[in-house]
N, C-alpha and C positions, 0 to 999 in steps of 0.2 A: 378946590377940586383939581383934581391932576388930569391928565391928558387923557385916559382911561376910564375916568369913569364918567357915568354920565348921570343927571338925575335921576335919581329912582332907583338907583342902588348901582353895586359892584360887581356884578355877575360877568360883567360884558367877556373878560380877558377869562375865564373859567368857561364861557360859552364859547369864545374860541378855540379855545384850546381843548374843548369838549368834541367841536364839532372837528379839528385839527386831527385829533388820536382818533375819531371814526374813519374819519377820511383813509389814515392810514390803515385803519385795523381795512377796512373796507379794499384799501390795494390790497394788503398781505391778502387779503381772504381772494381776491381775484387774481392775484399773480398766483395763490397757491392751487387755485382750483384749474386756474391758466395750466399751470405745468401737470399736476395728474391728467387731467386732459388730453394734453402732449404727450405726457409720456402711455397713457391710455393708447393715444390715436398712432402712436410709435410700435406701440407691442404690439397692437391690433394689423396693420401694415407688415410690420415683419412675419407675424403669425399668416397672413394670408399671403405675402410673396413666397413664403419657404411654402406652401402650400402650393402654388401656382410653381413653384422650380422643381416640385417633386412630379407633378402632373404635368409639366413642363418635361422633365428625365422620361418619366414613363411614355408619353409619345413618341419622344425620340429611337428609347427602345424599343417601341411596336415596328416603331418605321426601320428600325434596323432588322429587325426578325422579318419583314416583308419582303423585305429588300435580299434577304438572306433566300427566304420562300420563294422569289421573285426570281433570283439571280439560281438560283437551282432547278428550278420547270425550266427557264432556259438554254440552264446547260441540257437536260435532259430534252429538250425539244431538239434542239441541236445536234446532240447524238443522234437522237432517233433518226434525223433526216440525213446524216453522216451516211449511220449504218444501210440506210433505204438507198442511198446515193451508190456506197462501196457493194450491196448485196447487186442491182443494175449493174453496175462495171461488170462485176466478177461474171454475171450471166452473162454479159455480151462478151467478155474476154473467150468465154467459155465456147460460146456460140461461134466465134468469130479466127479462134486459133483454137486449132483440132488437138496439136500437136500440147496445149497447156495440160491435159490428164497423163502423160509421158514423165512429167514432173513430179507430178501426185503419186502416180504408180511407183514410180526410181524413189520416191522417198518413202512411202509406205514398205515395200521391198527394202531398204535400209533399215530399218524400224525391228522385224520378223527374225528373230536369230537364226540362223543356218545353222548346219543342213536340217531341212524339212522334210516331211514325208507328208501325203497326202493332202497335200496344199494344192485350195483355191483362191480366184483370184475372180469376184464375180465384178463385173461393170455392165452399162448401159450398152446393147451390141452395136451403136456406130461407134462407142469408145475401143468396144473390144477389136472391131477389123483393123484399126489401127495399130491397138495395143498389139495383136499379135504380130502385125508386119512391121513394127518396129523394135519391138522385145521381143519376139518369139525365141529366138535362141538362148537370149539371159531367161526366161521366165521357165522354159524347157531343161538347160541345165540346172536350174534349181528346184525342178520337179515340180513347177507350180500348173496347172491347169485352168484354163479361163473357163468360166462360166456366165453367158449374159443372163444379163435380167434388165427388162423394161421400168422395173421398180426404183433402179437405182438411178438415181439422173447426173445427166453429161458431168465428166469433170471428175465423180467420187466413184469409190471402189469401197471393197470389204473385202480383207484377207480373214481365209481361215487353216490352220493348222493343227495338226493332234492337240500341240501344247497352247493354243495363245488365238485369239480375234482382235484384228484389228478392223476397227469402224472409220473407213478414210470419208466416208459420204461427203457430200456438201453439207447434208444439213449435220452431221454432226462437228465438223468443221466449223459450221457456221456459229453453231451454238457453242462450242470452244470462243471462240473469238469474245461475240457479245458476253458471256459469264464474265471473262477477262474484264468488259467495261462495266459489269456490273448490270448486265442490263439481260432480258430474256424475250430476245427476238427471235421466232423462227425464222427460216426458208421459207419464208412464200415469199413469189413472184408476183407481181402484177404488171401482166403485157402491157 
């Protein structure tokens, strides 16, 4: 008998080696199911990270469109309290220096091509006692004629001529400016 076999036959080294190639075929069959697996649980991860980076982008771009939406009501809050702040000045400026509608007038009169015929020149009548004692002579040689009106408030005027209207008012003034900022604020005060 040789080292192998044992009584009752020959089988032994066939059973090992029986049970040897199981053993193996039994790894290859778990390393192979190991790695689909892996590579399962791989493609599965990528698949759901590029999902979470795209939903990831997409918040980011909300938060930039906010932030866009966010940052323009405050530019426009901004203005608004700008234009509420300069329209206050101009009425106190108004209020406070008689002689600021002298300015208005000399440039609207610059504006009016010469020589005129039947030109007026209506303002608010505390603006006109002025306007007359300090233009009456230029407004007189150029044949212009004041006319008040309680309508027109401090500061603005309306020329009119054969050929041409000009509208110097505050609030048309005013409404020039704000179109300028893109924005449509009237003239109104609030004392």
């Amino acid at each position: 008998m040789n080292d192998f076999q044992q009584p009752g036959g020959g089988a032994q080294p066939k059973a090992r080696t029986s049970a040897e190639e199981e053993a193996a075929t039994t790894r290859q069959a778990y390393d192979a199911a190991f790695e689909a697996g892996r590579a399962e649980g791989m493609r599965h991860a990528a698949e759901k990270t590029s999902l979470e980076a795209q939903q990831f982008a997409a918040f980011i771009d909300d938060l930039r469109h906010q932030q866009t939406d966010t940052s323009a009501a405050i530019s426009d809050e901004i203005l608004g309290l700008a234009l509420a702040v300069a329209q206050q000045m101009t009425y106190s400026a108004l209020e406070t220096d008689r002689e600021a509608v002298l300015a208005v007038i000399q440039n609207a009169l610059g504006r009016v091509l010469q020589p005129v015929t039947q030109a007026t020149i209506t303002l608010h009548p505390a603006d006109a006692v002025l306007v007359k004692e300090q233009l009456g002579e230029t407004l007189a040689a150029g044949n212009w004629r004041v006319i008040e009106d309680t309508q027109i408030k401090r500061g603005g005027c309306k020329l009119r001529t054969l050929a041409s209207e000009l509208d110097a008012s505050i609030e048309t003034r005013w409404q020039r400016i704000t179109a300028a900022l893109g924005q449509d604020t009237p003239w109104v005060l609030k004392k």
